[in-house]
Backbone bond lengths (Angstrom), bond angles and torsions (degrees), N, CA, C in turn:
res aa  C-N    CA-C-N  psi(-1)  N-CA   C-N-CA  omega(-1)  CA-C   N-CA-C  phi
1 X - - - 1.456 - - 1.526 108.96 -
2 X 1.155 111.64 146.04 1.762 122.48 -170.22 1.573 95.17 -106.70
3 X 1.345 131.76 82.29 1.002 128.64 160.35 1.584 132.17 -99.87
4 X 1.659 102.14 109.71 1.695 110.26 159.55 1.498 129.82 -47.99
5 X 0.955 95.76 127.42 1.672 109.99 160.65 1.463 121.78 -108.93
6 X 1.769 120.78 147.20 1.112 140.76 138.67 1.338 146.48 -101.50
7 X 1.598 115.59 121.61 1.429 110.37 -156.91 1.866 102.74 -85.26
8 X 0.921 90.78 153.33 1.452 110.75 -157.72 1.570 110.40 -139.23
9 X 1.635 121.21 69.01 1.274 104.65 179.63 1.583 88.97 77.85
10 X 1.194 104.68 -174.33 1.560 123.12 175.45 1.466 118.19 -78.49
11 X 1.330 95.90 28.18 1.914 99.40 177.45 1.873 108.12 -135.94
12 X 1.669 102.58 112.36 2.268 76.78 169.43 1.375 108.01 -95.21
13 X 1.084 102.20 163.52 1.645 128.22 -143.45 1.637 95.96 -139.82
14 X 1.219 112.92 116.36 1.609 131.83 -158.63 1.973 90.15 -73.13
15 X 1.100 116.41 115.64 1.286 117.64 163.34 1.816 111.34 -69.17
16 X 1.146 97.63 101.21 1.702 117.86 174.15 2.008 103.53 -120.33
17 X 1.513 79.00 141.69 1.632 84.86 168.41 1.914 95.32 -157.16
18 X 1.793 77.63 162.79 1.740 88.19 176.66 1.072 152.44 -57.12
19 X 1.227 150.93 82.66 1.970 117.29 -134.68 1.551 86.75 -85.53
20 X 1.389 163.45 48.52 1.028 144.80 167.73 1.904 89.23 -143.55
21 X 1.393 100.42 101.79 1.515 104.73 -163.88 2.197 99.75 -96.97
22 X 0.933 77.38 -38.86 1.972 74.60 174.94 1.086 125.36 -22.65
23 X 1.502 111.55 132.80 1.237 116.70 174.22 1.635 124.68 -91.11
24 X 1.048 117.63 134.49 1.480 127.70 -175.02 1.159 132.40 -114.95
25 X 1.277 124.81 115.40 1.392 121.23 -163.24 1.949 108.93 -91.70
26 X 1.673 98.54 111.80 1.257 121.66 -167.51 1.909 116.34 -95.24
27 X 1.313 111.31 85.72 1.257 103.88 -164.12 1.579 128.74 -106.03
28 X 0.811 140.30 -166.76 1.455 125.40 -165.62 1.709 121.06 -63.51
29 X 1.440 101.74 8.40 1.880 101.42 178.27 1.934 92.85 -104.63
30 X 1.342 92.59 -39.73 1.466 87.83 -171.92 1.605 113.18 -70.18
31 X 1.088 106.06 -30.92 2.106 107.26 178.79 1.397 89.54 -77.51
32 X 1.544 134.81 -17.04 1.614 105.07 156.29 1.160 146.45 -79.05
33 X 1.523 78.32 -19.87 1.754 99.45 177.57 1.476 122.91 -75.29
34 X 1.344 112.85 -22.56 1.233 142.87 -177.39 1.963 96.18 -88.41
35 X 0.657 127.33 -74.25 1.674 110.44 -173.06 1.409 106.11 -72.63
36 X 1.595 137.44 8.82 1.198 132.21 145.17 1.262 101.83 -66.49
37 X 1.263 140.78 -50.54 1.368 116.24 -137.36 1.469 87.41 -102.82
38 X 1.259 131.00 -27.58 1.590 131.79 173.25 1.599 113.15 -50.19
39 X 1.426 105.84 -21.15 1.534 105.22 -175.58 1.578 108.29 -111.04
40 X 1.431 119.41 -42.37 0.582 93.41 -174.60 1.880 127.83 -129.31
41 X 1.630 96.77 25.44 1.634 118.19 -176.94 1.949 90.98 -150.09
42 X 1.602 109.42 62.45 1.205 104.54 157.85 1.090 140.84 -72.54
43 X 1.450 118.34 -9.81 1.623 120.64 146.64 1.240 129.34 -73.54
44 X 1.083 124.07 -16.58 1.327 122.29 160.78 1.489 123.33 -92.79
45 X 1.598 106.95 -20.94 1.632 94.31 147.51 1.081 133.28 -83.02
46 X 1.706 136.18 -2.69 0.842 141.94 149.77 1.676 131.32 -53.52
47 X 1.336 108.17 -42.16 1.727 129.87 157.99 1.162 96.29 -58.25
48 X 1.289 148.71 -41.16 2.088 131.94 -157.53 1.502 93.64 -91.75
49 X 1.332 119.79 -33.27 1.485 117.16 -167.96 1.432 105.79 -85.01
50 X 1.695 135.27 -52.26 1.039 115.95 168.64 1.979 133.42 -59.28
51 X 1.133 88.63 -23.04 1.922 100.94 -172.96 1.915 89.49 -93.66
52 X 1.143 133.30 -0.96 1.151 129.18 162.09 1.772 107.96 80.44
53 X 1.011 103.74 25.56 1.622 105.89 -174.98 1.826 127.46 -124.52
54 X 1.613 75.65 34.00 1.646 93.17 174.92 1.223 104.81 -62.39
55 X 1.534 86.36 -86.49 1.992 110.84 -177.33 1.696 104.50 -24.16
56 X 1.389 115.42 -62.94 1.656 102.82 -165.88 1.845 98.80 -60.23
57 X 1.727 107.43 -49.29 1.706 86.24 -177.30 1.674 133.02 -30.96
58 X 1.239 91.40 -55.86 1.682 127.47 -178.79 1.653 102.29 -42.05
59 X 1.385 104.26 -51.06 1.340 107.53 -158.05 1.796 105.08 -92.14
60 X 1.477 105.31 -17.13 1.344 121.77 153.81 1.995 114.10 -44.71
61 X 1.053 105.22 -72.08 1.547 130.98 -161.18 1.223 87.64 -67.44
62 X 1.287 137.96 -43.07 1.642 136.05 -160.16 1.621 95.31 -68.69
63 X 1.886 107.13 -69.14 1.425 84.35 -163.68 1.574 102.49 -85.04
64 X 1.111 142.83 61.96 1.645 140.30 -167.08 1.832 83.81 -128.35
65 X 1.492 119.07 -52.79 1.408 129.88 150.43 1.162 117.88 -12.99
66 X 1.416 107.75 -88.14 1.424 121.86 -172.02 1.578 112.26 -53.83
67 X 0.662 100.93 -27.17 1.836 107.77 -165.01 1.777 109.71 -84.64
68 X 1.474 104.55 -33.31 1.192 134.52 176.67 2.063 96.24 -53.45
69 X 1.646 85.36 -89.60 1.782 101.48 159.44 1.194 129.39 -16.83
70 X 1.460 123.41 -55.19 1.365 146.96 -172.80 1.893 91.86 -71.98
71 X 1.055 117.59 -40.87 1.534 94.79 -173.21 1.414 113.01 -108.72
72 X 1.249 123.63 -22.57 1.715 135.74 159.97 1.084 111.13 -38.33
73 X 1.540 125.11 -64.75 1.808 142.76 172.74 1.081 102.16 -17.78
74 X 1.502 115.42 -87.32 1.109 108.05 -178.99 1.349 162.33 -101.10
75 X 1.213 83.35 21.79 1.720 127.17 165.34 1.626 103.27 -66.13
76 X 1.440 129.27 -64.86 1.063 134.75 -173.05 2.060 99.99 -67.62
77 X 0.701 102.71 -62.97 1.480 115.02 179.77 1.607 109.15 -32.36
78 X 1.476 105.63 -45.73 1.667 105.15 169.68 0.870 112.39 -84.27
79 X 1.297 132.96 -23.59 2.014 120.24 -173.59 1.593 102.57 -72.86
80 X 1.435 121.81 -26.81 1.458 136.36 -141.65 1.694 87.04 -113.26
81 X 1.666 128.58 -15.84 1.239 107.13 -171.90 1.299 138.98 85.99
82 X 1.284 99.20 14.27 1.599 104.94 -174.60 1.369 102.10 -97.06
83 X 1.076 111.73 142.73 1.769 115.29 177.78 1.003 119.61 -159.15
84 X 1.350 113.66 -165.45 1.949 110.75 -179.71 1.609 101.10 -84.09
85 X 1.400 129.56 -25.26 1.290 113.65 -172.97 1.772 110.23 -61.41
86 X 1.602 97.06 -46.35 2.184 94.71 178.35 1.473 105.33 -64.91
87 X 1.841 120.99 -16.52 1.132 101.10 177.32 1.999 127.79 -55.84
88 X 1.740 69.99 -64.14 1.810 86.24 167.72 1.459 118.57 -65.47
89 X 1.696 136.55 19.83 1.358 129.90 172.53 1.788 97.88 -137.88
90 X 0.859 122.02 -17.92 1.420 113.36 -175.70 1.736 104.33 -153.88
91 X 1.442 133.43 85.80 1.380 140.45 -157.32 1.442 98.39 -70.96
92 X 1.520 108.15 -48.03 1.263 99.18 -160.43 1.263 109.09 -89.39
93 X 1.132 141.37 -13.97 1.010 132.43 -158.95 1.880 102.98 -117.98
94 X 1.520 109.00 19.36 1.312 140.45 -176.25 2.137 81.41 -111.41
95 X 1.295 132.87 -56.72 1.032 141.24 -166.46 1.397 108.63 -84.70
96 X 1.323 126.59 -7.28 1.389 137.73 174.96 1.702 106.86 -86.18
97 X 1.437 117.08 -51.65 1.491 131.92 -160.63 1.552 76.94 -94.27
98 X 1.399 158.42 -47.47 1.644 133.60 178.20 1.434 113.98 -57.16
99 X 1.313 113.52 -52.08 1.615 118.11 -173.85 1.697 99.92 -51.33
100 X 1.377 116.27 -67.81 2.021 124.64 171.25 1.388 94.53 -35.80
101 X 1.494 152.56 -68.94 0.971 143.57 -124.20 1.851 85.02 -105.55
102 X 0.999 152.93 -72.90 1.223 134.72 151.64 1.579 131.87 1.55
103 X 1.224 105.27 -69.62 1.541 123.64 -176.57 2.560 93.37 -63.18
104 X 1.218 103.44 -43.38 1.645 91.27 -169.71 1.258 98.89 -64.74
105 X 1.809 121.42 -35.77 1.275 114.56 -167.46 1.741 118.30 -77.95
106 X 0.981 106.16 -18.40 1.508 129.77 -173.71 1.738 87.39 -79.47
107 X 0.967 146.64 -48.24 1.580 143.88 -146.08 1.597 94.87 -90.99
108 X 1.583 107.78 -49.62 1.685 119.86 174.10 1.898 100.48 -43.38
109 X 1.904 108.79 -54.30 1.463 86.85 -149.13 1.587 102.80 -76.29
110 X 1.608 123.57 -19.34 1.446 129.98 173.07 1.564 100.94 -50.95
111 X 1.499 133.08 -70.49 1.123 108.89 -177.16 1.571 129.32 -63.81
112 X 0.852 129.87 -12.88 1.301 141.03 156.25 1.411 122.15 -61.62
113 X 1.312 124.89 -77.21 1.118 106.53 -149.40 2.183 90.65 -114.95
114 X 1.152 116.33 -20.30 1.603 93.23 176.40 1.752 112.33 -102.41
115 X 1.440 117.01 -26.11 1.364 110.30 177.57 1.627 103.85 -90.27
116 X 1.294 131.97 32.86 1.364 116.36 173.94 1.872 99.80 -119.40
117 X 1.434 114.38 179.58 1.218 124.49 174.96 1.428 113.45 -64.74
């Protein structure tokens, strides 16, 4: 191997870089998913970080989330009856049964898809 160095102060410092330069948009499922597995599957975050296949996991699980969310919402919301009519007759309590119906679906996609293997 032909490896460069940079001196750095009184230390050289192996010039390494990433070959997988993409940017990935890492959002609040994936920074969970990511300090799950940092705590508690550090060999397997150790495998995504050296083989370079964090970021795409991460960015996997994030929108796998959203998409999850996006069709649960209002899936639950119609079986349960929530609609625009309680919107326009009772707001809050139209904003009471979304927040519950949010929060069950949100707990479903954590055990599913970021606290599992």
């Amino acid at each position: 191997m032909d490896i460069t160095y940079t001196k750095c102060g009184d230390y050289y410092l192996p010039n390494i870089a990433l070959s997988d330069t993409t940017h990935y948009h890492i959002g609040k499922y994936g920074r969970m998913r990511r300090t799950f597995l940092q705590e508690h599957r550090p060999i397997q975050y150790s495998d995504l970080v050296l083989t370079e296949r964090l970021f795409p996991h991460l960015a996997e699980i994030d929108e796998a989330c959203h998409q999850r969310l996006d069709v649960m919402i209002p899936a639950m919301a119609e079986q349960e009856g929530v609609t625009a009519a309680l919107k326009r007759a009772d707001q809050m309590e139209w904003v009471r049964r979304m927040n519950s119906i949010k929060a069950r679906a949100e707990e479903v996609i954590l055990a599913e898809l970021i606290y599992s293997d």
